[in-house]
Each structure stands twice: as structure tokens, then as C-alpha cells.
N, C-alpha and C positions, 0 to 999 in steps of 0.2 A: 361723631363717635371716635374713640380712641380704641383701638382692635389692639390687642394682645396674643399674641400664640408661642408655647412652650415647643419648637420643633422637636428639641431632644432633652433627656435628663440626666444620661449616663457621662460619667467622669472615666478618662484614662486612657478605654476602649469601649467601642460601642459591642454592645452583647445582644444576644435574640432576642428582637424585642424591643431592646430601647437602642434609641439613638445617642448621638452624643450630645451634650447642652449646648444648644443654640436658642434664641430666639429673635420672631419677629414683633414689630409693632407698626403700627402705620394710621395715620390721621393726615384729613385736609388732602389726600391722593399722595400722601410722601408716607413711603416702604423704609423701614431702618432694620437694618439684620444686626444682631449680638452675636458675635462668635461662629464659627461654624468650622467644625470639626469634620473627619474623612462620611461621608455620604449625608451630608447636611442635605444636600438638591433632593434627597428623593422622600423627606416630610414633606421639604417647598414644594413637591409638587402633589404630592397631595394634598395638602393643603389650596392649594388655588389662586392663592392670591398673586401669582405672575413672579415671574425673576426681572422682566420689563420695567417694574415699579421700582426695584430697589436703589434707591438713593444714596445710601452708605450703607458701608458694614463698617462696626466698628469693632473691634479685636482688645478683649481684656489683659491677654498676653500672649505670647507667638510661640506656648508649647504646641504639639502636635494636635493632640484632640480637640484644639480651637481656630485652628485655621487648615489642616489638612483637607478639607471641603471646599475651601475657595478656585482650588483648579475647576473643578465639577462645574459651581456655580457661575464661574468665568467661559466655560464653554457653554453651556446653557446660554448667555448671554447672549455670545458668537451667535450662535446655531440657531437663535431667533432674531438675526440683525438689529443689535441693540448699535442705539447711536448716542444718544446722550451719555454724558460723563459719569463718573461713577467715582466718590469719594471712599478711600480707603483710609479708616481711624485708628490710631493705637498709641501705644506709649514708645519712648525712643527706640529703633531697632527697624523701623519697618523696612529697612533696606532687604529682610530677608524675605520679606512676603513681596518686593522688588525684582529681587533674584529669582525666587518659586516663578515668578509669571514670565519674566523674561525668559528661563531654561524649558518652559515647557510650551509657551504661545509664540514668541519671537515679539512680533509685531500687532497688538489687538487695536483693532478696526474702530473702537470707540476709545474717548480717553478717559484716563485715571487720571486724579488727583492725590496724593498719599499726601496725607497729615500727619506728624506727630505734634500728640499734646502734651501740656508740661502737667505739671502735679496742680489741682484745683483749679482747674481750668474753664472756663467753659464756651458753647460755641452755636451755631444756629444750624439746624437741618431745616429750612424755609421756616414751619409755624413750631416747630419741635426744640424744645431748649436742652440740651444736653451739658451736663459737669460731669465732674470726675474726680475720684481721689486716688491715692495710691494706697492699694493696701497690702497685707503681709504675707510674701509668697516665697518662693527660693528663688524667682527672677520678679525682674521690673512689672509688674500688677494694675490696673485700676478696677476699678470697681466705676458703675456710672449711675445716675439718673438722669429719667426722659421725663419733661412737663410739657406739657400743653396749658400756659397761659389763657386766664378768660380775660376778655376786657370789663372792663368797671360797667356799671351796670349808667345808662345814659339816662338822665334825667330829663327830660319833654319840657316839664315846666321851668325849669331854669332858662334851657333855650329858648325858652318864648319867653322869659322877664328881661331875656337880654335882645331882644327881637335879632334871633342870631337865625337867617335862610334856609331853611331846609337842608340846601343842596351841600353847608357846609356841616351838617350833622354827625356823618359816615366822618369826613378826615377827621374833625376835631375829636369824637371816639376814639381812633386811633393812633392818639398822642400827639396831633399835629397839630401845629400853631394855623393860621388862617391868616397870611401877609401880604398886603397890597398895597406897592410903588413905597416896598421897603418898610411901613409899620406894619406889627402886631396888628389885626381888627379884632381876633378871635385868640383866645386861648382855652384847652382841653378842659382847665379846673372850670369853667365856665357851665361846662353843659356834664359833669358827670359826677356819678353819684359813689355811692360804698365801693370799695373793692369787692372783687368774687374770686371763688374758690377755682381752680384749675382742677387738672388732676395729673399725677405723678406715678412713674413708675419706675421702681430701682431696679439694679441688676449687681450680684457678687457672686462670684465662685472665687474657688481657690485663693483662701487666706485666710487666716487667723482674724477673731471680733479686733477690732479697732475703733477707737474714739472716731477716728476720721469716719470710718465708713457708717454709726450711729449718726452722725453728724448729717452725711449725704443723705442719707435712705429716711428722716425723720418726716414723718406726715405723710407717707407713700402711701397710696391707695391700695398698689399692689407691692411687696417686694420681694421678688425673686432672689435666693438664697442658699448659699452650700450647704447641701446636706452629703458631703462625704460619707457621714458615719453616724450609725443611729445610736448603736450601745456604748452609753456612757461610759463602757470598759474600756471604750479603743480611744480615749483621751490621751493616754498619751501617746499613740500613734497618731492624731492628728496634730499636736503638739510637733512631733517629732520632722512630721510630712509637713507641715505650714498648710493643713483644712482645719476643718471647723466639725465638728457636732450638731446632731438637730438642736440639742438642750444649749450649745451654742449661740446658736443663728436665730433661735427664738429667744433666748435674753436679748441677740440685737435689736429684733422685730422688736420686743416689749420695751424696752428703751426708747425705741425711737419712735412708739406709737404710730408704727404703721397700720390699716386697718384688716392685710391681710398678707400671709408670708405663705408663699410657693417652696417649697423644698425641691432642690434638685442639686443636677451632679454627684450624683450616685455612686460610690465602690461598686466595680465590675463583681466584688464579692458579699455588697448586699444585694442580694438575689428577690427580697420580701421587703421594701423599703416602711411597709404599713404597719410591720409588727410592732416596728419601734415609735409610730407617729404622737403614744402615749406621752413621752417622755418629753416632746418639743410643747402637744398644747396643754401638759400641766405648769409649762412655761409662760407659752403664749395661746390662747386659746382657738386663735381662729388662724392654724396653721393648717396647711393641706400637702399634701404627699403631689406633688409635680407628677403628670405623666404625659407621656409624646403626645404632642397635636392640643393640649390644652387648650383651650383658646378663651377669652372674657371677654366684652364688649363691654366699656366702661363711658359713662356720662356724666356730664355736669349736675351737680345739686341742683334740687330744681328750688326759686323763691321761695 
């Protein structure tokens, strides 16, 4: 299964009530954290799913409300004797989320990795395929998706016309040749059948609709989405601030036919985020209002 959870939804500063936007996802025992803004630790831990597990955070951009949480969640860590390594992702700059931990930890007891990626990149979290694009913010921005790959569906009767061993059934699935004392015996197209559908899930705050970011987020199962501002009046102050609109972020979603758009990142000054949710699904229909602790449990199409 591929777990989803919305920690927070609130954009800027978190208010009573909502948190800031972050989220988790996690497949195959590997945890990825999205963003995490000042009090992200205390959804994670209601929520349950362990601060032990997490593998990476990766970081959209290094304003405040997206990485001011990573202290909290770094002592957490501490404080549970974590020991395995812990990948930190984002776009050029992370020197400063470098700084933050060195002026407030000194020396932490497990190690970091800091990545920066470049624009349309992509990278592996073990079974988790993660890209990115840059998109339109007043600083350096990406925007991501997260897939989980199936493998091609293994045909039985090819491997028996090829009288190919059982025991070389598993590697050859898993795109491996089968070589011994230097030739080929065995190749993948041998024993496998159609492609299959994975599943995908995007992630965008903060910026303006972009061709790139249609481009990323297209076929998404899920895609989480800014929803700074519901009434179509405040266009040009999202215009202005480099967000987005629900009637926005739902033309991205409809575009790029995803099968469901999360609204979040919220104006600390939409207080009612539902009043407006009219205006995104006359857009796109199967849009929903984000709120703290969300969480979906998503599966493979079944034959």
C-alpha cells in the first residue's frame, strides 16, 4: 500500500487549528516527509507513524513555514536514538537548513546527507521515484512527484516455452539479465508480459499554474495543490504574491487529469476554506478542501 497523510494545510503561519503544510507518505517501510513548517512534530505524532521511519524530507523552498519544523523533528530523532542516516532534499540553498542545525544541535549523533537538485531531476528514495520541477515563486521553488512503479505483469507460460528455472523467475521480473561464465542465458522480455499502472502522487504550494508543473503532476492519482485563495477576487493578489487560486489549481488538476486534487496551504485569512470549494469543482470536479491529519491509502488497479 502507498499511505498518504496531509500533516498541515495552513500557508504563512499556522492558526488554531490548522497546521502548517507538510506531508507524509510512505510505501515498502520507506517514510518521505514534504516540507515541514514551525510545529510539524506534533501532527507526526499523532499521527503514529514514527519520526524513526523517516528517510527524507524534502523541502519545496527554505521560507519559514516550510522548514521551521525541522529543529523539533531533528530533536525528536535525537531523543529517540535514531541512527541511520537521514537525507535532506531541496533546491539550491540548503546551506541554510546546514546552518539552522549546526547553530542549534552542534554535532547530531546520526548522519545527514544534504542533496541539492537541479531543475527536472530525478532520484530514488529505495522503491519511491521522486522528480521535480521548478516552479513560479518569489524564490528558487520546486514542485515534486512521488511514484511507486509496478512491475510488468510476469507471464508463467512464456517462461515455460522457454524452459527458463524457476528460481531465475523473481531476477528476470526485476529487469535482470540471467548471465553465466559471461553470456546472456536469460533476458527480462523473455518471461514478461504488458506494462502496469503504478501510482503517483504530486505535491505544489507556493506558485503560480506552470506548463512544467501540468506536465509533472499529469496522471496523478492524488495531487496536492495550493489553494492560497478561494475567491476569484483575490486573483490579483495571487498574481501579485506568486499563489495560486482554487479555480487555479483546479484548471492544473483538469489539465493534467489527475484523478483527485487536495487543496491546501491555506491564507491564515481564509478562515472557511469550504465556502469557496464551489468554484475549484465547477473546474475540476473531484476536488476536496485538504484538512490536518488527512490521510488515503492507495492501491494498485486490480486486473
Amino acid at each position: 500500500m502507498f499511505d498518504i497523510c496531509l500533516l498541515g494545510t495552513g500557508g504563512m503561519m499556522p492558526i488554531p487549528g490548522r497546521n502548517l503544510s507538510s506531508l507524509i507518505l510512505r510505501y515498502g517501510g520507506v517514510s518521505v516527509l514534504i516540507d515541514c513548517g514551525e510545529g510539524t512534530q506534533v501532527p507526526l505524532q499523532k499521527l503514529g507513524w514514527g519520526f524513526l521511519n523517516i528517510d527524507a524530507i524534502f523541502f519545496t523552498h527554505y521560507h519559514g513555514d516550510h522548514i521551521l519544523g525541522l529543529p523539533g523533528i531533528i530533536y525528536q530523532m535525537i531523543n529517540q536514538d535514531r541512527e541511520k542516516e537521514l537525507k535532506l532534499i531541496g533546491p539550491k540553498g540548503m546551506s541554510i537548513i546546514n546552518n539552522l542545525l549546526n547553530v542549534l544541535f552542534g554535532d547530531i549523533p546520526f548522519p545527514i546527507e544534504y542533496i541539492e537538485m537541479e531543475d527536472e531531476e530525478s532520484l530514488n528514495v529505495r522503491d519511491i521515484v521522486v522528480k521535480n520541477v521548478l516552479v513560479d515563486h518569489t524564490v528558487l521553488c520546486f514542485a515534486y512527484s512521488f511514484e511507486v512503479r509496478r512491475l510488468p505483469e510476469f507471464d508463467i507460460k512464456k517462461a515455460r516455452a522457454f524452459n527458463i528455472p524457476v528460481e531465475y523467475w523473481h531476477i528476470l521480473q526485476h529487469g535482470e539479465n540471467i548471465v553465466k561464465d559471461g553470456n546472456v542465458l536469460y533476458t527480462p522480455d523473455m518471461v514478461l508480459g504488458k506494462n502496469r499502472k503504478g501510482l503517483k502522487v504530486s505535491y505544489c504550494t507556493d506558485t503560480r499554474p506552470t506548463e512544467s508543473l501540468i506536465d509533472l503532476v499529469k496522471d496523478s492519482d492524488v495531487f496536492i495543490g495550493e489553494g492560497m485563495y478561494g475567491d476569484p477576487l483575490d486573483l490579483e493578489k495571487a498574481i501579485k504574491k506568486y499563489h495560486s487560486t482554487f479555480i487555479e489549481t483546479a484548471s492544473v488538476a483538469k489539465e493534467a487529469g489527475v484523478k483527485e486534487l487536495w487543496l491546501t496551504h491555506f491564507s491564515p485569512s481564509l478562515k472557511n476554506p469550504a465556502e469557496y470549494i464551489k468554484y475549484a469543482k465547477d473546474v475540476f470536479n473531484n476536488t476536496v478542501i485538504g484538512r490536518d491529519l488527512m490521510t488515503k491509502e492507495l492501491s494498485f488497479e486490480k486486473l
